[in-house]
C-alpha positions as CSV (number, residue, x, y, z in Angstrom):
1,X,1.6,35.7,-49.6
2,X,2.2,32.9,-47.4
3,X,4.3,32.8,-44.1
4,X,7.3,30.2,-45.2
5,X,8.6,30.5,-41.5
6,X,4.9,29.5,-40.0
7,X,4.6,26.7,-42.4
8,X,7.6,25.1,-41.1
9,X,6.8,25.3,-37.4
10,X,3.0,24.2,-38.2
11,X,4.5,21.1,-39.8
12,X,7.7,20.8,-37.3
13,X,4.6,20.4,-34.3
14,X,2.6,18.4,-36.6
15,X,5.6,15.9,-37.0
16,X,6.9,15.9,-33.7
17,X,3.0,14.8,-31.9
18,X,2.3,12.6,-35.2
19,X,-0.8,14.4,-36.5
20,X,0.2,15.1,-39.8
21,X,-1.8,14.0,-42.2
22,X,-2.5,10.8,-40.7
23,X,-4.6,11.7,-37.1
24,X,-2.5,10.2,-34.3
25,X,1.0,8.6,-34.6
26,X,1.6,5.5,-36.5
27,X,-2.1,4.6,-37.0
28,X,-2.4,4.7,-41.1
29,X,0.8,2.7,-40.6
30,X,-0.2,0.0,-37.7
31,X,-0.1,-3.5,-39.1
32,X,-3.4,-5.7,-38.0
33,X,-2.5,-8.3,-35.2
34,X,-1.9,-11.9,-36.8
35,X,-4.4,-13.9,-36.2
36,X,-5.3,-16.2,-33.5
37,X,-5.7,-19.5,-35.3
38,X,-5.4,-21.3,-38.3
39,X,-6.9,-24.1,-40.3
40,X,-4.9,-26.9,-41.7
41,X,-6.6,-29.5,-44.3
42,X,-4.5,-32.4,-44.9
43,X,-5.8,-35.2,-47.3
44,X,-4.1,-38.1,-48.4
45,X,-3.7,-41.9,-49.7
46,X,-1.6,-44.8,-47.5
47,X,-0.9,-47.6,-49.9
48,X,0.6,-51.0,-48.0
49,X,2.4,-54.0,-50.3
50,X,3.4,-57.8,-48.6
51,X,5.7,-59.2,-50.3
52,X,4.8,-62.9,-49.6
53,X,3.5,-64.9,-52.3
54,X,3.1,-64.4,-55.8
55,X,0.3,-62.1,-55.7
56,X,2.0,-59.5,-53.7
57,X,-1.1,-58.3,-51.5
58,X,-1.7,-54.6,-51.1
59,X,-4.0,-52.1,-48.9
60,X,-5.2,-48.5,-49.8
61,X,-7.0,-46.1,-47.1
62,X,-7.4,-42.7,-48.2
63,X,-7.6,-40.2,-45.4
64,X,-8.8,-36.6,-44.5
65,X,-9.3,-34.3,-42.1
66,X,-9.2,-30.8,-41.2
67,X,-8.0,-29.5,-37.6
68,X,-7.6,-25.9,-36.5
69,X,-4.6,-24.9,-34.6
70,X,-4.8,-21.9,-32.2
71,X,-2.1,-20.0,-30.6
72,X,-3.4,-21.2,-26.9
73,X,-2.7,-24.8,-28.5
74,X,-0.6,-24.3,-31.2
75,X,0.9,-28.0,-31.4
76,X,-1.0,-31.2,-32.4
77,X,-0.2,-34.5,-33.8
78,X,-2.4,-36.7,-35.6
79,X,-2.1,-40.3,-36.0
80,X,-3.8,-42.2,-39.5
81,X,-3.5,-46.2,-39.4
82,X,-3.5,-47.6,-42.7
83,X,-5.1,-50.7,-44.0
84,X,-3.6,-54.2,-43.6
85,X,-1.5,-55.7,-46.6
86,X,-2.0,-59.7,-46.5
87,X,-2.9,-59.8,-43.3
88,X,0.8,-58.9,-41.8
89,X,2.0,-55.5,-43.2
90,X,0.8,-51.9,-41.9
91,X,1.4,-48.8,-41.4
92,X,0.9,-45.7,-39.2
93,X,1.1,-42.1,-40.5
94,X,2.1,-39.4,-37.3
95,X,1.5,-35.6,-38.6
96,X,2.7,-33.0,-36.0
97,X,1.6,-29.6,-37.2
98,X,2.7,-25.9,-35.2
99,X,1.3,-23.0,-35.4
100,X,3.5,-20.0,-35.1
101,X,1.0,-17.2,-34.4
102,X,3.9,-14.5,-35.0
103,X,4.5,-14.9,-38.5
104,X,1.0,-16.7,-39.2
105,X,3.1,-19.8,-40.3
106,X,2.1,-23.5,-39.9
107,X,4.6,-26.4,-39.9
108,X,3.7,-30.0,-40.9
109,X,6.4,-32.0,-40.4
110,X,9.5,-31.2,-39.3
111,X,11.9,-33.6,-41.7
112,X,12.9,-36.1,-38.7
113,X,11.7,-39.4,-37.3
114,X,11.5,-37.5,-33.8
115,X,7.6,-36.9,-33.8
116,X,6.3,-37.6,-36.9
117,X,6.8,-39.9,-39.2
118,X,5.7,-42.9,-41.9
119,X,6.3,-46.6,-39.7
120,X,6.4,-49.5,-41.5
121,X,5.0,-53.0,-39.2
122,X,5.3,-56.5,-40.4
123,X,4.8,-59.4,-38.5
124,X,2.6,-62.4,-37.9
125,X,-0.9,-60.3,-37.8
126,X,-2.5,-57.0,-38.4
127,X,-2.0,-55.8,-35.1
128,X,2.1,-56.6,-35.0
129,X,4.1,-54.1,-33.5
130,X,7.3,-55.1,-35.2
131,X,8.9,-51.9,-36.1
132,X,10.7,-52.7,-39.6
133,X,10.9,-49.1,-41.2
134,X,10.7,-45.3,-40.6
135,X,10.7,-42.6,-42.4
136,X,10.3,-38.6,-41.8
137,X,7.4,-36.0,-43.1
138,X,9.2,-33.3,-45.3
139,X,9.0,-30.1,-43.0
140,X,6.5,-28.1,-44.9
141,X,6.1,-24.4,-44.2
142,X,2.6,-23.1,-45.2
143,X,2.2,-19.1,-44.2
144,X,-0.2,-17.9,-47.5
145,X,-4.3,-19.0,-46.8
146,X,-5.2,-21.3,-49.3
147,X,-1.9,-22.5,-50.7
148,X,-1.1,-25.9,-50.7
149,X,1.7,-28.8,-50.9
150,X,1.9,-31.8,-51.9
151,X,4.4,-34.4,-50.1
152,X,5.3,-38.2,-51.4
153,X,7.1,-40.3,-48.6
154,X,8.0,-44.5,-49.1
155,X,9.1,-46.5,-46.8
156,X,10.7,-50.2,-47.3
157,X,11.5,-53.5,-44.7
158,X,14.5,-52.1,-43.4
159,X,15.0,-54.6,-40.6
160,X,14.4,-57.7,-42.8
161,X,14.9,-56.6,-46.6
162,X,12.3,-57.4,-49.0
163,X,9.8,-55.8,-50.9
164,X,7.5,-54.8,-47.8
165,X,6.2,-51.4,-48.3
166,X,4.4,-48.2,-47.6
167,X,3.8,-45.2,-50.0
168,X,1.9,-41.9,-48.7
169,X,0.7,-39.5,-50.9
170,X,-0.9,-36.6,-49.2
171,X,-1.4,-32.7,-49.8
172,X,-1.6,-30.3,-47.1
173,X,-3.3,-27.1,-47.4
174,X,-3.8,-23.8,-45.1
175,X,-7.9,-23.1,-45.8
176,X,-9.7,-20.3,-44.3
């Protein structure tokens, strides 16, 4: 017959120094450490339209790249120039992406024209730098590895009117 009294002060001592069971305290139970980096892939399309003439001109670029962020140097923004729409009409393509090493999350975007952004030049060349039209990257949240987004932005001649143009197309992916 067992000792019901010795039972409970055998598992009393067992819980009180955390050996019951599971060796020393808390370690079946310890979560792993987030890791220290993590890779973004970002791949897109930039499609540019002038409005001048009848044969409305336009400019594709496709784009790609894929960047690690690391929780040393968890910020980075990455600038894509697009190709020049009859010779007057561009655009520029800022990506800021975070990595938030406590929750294992990365941000692309944050959903204002404050650091990143689609900006929309027309002028007299391909190298204007008349500003004419903004617009922000969706903030997208990406903490599952290999899950991935897809974001559409457009962007018109605000300064001047017209049918001046930019249309990005890009999807955004956490890879291992």
């Amino acid at each position: 017959m067992f000792n019901r009294r010795a039972l409970q002060i055998a598992v009393a001592g067992a819980l009180a120094t955390g050996t019951l069971l599971t060796g020393s305290a808390g370690s079946a139970f310890a979560a792993p450490p987030p890791p220290q980096s993590a890779n973004v892939r970002v791949q897109g399309v930039i499609r540019t339209i002038d409005d001048d003439g009848s044969s409305r001109p336009s400019a594709t670029k496709s784009f790609g790249f894929t960047t690690t962020l690391r929780s040393g140097d968890p910020v980075k923004v990455v600038t894509i120039p697009s190709a020049c729409a009859g010779g007057e009409v561009r655009a520029e393509l800022d990506i800021a992406m975070n990595y938030f090493q406590g929750t294992n999350t990365v941000t692309v975007g944050s959903g204002t024209n404050t650091r990143d952004a689609v900006r929309l030049f027309e002028g007299a060349s391909s190298s204007t730098t008349d500003l004419d039209g903004v617009g922000p990257v969706p903030r997208t949240d990406i903490s599952l590895l290999n899950s991935s987004f897809t974001r559409k932005i457009s962007v018109g001649n605000l300064e001047e009117g017209g049918a001046d143009g930019v249309s990005v197309e890009m999807t955004i992916s956490r890879v291992p």
